[in-house]
C-alpha positions in Angstrom: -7.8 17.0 2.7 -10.5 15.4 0.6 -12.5 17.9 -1.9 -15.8 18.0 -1.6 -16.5 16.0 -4.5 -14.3 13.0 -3.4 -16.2 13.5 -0.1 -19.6 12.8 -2.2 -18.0 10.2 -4.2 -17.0 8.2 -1.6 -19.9 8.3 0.2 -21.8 7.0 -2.9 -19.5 4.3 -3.5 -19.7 3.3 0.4 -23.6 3.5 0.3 -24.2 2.0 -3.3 -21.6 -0.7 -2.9 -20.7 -2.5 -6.1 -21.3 0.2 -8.7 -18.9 3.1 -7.6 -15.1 2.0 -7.2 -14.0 3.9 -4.0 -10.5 3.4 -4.9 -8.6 2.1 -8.3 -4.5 1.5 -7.9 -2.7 2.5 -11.0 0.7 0.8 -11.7 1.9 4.1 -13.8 5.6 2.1 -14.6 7.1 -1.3 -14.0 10.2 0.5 -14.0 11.8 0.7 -10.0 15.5 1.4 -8.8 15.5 -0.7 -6.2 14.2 -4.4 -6.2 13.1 -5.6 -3.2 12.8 -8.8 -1.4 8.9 -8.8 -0.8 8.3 -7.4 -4.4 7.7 -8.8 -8.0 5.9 -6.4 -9.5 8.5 -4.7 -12.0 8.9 -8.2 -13.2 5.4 -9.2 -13.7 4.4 -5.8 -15.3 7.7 -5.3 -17.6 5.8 -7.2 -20.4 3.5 -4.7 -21.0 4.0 -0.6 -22.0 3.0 2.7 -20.7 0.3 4.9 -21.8 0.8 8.2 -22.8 -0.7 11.3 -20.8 -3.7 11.8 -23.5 -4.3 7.9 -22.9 -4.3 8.8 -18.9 -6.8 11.4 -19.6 -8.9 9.2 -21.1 -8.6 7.1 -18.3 -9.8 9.9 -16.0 -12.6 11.0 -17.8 -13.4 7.4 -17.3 -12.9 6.9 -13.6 -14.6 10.4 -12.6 -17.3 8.8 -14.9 -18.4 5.3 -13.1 -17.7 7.8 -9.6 -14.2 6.6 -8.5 -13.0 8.7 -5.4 -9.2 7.5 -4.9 -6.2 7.1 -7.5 -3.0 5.6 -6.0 -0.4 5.9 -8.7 2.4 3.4 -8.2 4.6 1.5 -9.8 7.6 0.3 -10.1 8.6 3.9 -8.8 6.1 6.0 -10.5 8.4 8.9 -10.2 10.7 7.5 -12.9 7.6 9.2 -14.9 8.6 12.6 -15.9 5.2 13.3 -16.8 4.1 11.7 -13.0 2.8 15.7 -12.7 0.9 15.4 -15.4 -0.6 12.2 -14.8 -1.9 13.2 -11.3 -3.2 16.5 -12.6 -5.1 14.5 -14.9 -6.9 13.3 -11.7 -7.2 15.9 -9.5 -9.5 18.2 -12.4 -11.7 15.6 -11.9 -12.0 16.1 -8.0 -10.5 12.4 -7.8 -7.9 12.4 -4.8 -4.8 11.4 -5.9 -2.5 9.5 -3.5 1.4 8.6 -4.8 3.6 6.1 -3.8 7.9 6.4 -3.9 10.5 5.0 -2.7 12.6 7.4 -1.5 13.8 8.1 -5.7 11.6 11.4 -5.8 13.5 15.2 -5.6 12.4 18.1 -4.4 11.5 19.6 -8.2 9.4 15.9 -8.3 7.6 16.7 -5.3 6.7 20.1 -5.3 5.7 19.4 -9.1 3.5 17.1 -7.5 1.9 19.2 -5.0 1.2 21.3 -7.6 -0.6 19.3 -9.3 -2.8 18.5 -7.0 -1.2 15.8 -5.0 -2.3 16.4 -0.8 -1.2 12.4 -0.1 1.6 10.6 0.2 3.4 7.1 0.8 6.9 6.3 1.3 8.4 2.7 2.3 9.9 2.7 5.1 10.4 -0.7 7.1 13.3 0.0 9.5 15.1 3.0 11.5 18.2 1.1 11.2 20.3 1.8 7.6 21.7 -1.5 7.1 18.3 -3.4 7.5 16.6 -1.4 5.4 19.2 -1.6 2.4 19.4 -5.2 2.8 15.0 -5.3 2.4 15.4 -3.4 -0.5 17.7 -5.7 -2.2 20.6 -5.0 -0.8 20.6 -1.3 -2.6 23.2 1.1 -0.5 21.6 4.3 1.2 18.2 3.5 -0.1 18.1 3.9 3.7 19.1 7.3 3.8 17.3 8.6 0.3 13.8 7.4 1.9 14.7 9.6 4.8 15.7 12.5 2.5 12.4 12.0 0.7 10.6 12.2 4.5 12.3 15.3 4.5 11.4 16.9 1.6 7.4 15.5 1.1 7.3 17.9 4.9 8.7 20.9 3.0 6.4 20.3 -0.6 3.2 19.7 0.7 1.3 21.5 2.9 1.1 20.4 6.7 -2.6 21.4 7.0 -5.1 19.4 4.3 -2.9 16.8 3.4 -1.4 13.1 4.4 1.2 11.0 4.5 2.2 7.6 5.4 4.8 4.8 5.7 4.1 1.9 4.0 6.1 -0.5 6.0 6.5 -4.4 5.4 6.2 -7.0 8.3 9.0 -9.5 7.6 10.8 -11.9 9.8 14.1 -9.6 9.1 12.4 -6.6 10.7 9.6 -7.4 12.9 11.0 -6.6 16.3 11.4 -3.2 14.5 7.9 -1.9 13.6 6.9 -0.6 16.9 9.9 1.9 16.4 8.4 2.6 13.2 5.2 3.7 14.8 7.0 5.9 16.7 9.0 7.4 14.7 6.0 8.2 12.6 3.6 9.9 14.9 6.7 11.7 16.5 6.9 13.0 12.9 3.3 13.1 11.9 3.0 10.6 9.5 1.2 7.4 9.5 1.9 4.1 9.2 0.5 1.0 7.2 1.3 -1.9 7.5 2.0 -5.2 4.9 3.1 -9.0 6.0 5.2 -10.1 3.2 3.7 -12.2 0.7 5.8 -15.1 -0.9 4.4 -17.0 -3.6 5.0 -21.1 -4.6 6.8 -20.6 -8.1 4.3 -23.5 -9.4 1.4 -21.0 -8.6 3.2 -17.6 -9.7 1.3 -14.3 -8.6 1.7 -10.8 -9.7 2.7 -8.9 -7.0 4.2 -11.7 -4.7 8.0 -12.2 -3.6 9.8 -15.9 -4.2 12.2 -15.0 -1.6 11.8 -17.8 0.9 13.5 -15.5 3.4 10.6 -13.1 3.9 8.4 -16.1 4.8 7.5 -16.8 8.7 8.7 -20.0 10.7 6.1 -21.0 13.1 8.8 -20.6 15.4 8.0 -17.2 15.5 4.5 -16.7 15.6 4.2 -16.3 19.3 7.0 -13.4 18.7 4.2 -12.3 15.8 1.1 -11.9 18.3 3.5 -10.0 21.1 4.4 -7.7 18.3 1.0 -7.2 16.8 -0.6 -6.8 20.5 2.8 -4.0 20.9 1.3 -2.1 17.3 -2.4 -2.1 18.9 -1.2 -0.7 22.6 0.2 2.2 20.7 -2.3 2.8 18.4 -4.7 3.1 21.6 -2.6 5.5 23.1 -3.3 8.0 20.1 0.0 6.4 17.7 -0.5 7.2 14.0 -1.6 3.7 13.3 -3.9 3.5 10.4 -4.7 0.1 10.0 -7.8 -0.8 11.5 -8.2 -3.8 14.6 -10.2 -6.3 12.2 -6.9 -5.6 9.8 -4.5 -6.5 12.3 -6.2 -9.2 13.4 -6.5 -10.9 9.7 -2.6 -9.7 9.1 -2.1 -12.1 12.4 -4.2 -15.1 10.6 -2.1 -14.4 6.9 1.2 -15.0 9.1 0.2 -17.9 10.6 -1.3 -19.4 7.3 -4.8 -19.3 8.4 -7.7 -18.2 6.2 -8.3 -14.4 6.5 -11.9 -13.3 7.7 -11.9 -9.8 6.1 -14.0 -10.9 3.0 -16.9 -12.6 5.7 -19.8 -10.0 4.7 -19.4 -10.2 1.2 -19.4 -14.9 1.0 -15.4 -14.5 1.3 -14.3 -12.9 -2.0 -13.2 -9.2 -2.2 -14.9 -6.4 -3.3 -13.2 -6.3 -6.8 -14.4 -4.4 -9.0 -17.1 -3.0 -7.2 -15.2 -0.8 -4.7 -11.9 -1.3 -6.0 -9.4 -2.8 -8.9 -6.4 -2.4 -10.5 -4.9 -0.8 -13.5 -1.4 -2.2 -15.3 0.6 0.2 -17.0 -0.9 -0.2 -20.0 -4.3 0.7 -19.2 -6.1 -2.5 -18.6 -8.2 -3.5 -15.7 -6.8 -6.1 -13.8 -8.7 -7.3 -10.4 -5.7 -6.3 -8.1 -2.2 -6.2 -7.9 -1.6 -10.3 -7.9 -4.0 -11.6 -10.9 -4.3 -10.3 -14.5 -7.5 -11.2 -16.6 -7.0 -13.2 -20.4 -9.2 -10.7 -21.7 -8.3 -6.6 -22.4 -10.5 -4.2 -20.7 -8.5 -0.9 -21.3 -9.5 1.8 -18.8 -9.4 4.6 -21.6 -11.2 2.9 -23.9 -14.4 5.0 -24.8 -17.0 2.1 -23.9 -15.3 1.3 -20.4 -17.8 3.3 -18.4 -20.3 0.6 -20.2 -17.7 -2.3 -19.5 -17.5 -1.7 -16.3 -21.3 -1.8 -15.5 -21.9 -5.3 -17.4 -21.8 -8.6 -16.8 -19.3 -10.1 -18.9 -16.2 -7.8 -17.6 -17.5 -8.3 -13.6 -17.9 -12.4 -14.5 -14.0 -12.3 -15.5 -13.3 -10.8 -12.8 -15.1 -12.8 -10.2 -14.2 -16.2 -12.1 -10.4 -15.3 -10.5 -12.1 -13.8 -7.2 -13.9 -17.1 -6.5 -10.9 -19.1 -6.4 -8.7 -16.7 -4.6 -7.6 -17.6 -0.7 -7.3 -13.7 -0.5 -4.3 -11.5 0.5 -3.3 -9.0 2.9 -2.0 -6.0 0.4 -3.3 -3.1 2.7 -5.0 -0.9 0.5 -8.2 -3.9 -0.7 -8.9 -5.1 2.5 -8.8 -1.7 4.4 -11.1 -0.7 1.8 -13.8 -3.7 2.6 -13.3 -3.2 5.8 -14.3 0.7 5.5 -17.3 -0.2 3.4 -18.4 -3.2 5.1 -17.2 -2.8 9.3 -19.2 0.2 10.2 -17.0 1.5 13.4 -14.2 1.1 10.7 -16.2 3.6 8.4 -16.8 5.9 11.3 -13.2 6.0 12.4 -11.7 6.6 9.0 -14.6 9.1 8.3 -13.0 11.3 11.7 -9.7 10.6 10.6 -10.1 12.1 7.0 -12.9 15.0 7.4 -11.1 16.0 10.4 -7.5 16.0 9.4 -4.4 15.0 11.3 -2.4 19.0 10.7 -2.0 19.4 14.3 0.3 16.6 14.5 2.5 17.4 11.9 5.8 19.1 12.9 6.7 20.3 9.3 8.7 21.0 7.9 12.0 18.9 8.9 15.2 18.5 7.9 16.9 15.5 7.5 19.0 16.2 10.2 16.0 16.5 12.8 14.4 13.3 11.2 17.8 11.6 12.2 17.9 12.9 15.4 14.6 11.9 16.1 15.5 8.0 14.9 18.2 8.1 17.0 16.8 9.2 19.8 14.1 6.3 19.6 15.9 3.6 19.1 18.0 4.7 22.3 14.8 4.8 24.0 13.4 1.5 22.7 16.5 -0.8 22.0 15.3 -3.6 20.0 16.9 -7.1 20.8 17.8 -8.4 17.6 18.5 -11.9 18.9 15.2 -12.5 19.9 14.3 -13.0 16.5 17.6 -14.2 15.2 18.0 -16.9 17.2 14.8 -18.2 15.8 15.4 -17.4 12.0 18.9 -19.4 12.8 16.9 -22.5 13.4 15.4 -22.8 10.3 16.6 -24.6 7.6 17.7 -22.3 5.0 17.0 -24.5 1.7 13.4 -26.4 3.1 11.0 -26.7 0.3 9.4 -23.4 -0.1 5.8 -25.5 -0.6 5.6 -27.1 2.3 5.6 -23.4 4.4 3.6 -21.5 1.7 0.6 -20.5 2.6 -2.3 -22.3 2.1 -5.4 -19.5 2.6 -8.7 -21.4 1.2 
């Protein structure tokens, strides 16, 4: 899947640590159709524009020039962007590998655009094989449900089964908990992956980027014993050869986040991420920003002509580790997978296996949305999930408790 360059490129960045990103998120848009519970980000980005395909270019030449392997373009839905094609082919002449992000919103023109442009990876939410919970996650937006499976449908027919990957980003809420082992299922039965996200709810006196207010996607201790059954469920299947991609020392840290512990992930590197060594963020705009939830006072825009030299001084890596100091860290998959791939070496040699040898014997492609339905339903006949279990527990909590006294407290 990976080009030999990006091969190269992440090796460098894994083996010189600090002075090669291996992976940069771009928010292309702030602009989503849906607005979801666990997500802020088309608020906290909609201040700001969009550059232009010659300023995403620029931005390339700039990335393939400080050795960046990975681009995820997000958003928002980045495939509101027209241009998206474009944008990723402005990547992939580079050898960077491109990986984009939808919500169920792209067509089959978008996607097979996409593919050929370059694009061999893929992420589509997907936190439920039920309709109704789904559509209530994503704000309550009817068949969202049913347009995500539609998009599963056509990414199998646009991109090629061999040399290329996909995954379902999928968000561990109290709403839907009992429900991600079906995910897991679904997915490998499909040949996709699965990541996985605990929702992130910020105190609105200490606002973050990225981070939801909803007080519903926040975790009653009542239901942290219901947490570690579910998370012990996710790691069973992934040792019996499920399409599980997030790594144990992951999932173990995702289990500490719920439970408002501090997270462990940042331990080999005196407990601050690896931002911007192996990885940052870029706003739609163009400036560097150390990840999805914090946004620096001063512009560093990523296709500015001196940003190669930016990014290898002092003064913009100070900026950036003045915020990185104080920060009780998160558990937004793609940062601390990516520490945990430079820094874990049994993760490096699992996810070196998983990417140089490829994954096209399990894909089933193409399928129709029809067998993708069938499929669901079959599951969740197989695996009924008891609802109450975790119903009865959200019931007991009071609906309108002060939102700071359960927030996390990571430091």
């Amino acid at each position: 899947m990976f080009s030999l360059r990006t091969k190269l490129r992440l090796a460098r960045g894994i083996l010189a640590r600090g002075r090669h990103p291996l992976y940069v998120q771009f928010y292309v848009t702030a602009r989503c159709n849906l607005t979801c519970k666990q997500c802020n980000i088309s608020y906290a980005n909609a201040d700001v524009g969009e550059v232009s395909v010659a300023q995403v270019e620029a931005m390339a030449d700039n990335l393939a020039a400080i050795g960046t392997g990975v681009v995820l373009l997000t958003g928002g839905e980045p495939f509101v962007r027209r241009d998206l094609p474009a944008i990723i082919r402005a990547f992939t002449r580079h050898g960077i590998h491109v990986r984009t992000q939808t919500n169920g919103l792209a067509t089959d023109d978008q996607l097979r655009q996409a593919a050929e442009a370059g694009a061999r990876d893929i992420s589509i939410s997907l936190d439920s094989l039920l309709a109704e919970k789904q559509d209530f996650l994503n704000g309550s937006h009817t068949r969202s449900w049913r347009r995500a499976i539609d998009a599963i449908s056509r990414v199998t027919h646009a991109y090629p089964a061999r040399r290329s990957f996909a995954a379902f980003g999928t968000v561990l809420s109290p709403q839907n908990l009992l429900e991600i082992p079906n995910v897991i299922r679904f997915a490998t039965r499909v040949g996709w992956h699965v990541s996985l996200v605990p929702a992130h709810v910020a105190d609105p006196a200490e606002p973050h980027n990225f981070r939801s207010y909803d007080r519903e996607m926040l975790f009653p201790p009542s239901m942290y014993p219901l947490v570690d059954e579910v998370l012990a469920e996710c790691i069973a299947l992934r040792r019996r050869g499920h399409l599980l991609y997030d790594s144990p020392e992951y999932l173990d840290n995702v289990r500490r986040f719920i439970r408002r512990e501090p997270v462990t992930w940042r331990r080999r590197n005196n407990d601050v991420c690896d931002s911007p060594g192996l990885y940052f963020a870029i706003r739609p705009n163009g400036d560097l920003q150390p990840c999805c939830d914090h946004v620096l006072r001063e512009s560093y825009p990523v296709w500015h002509p001196d940003f190669p030299r930016w990014y290898r001084e002092t003064e913009l890596r100070g900026a950036v580790h003045a915020i990185t100091r104080e920060c009780g860290g998160c558990m937004y998959g793609s940062f601390p997978e990516m520490t945990i791939a430079a820094r874990f070496p049994l993760t490096t040699l699992r996810r070196s296996l998983l990417f140089l040898g490829g994954t096209a014997a399990r894909k089933p492609w193409p399928l129709t949305p029809d067998q993708l339905l069938a499929i669901i339903d079959d599951i969740n006949q197989a695996h009924p999930v008891d609802h109450s279990r975790a119903g009865a527990l959200l019931e007991s909590v009071p609906r309108h408790a002060d939102v700071t006294r359960v927030l996390p407290v990571l430091s």
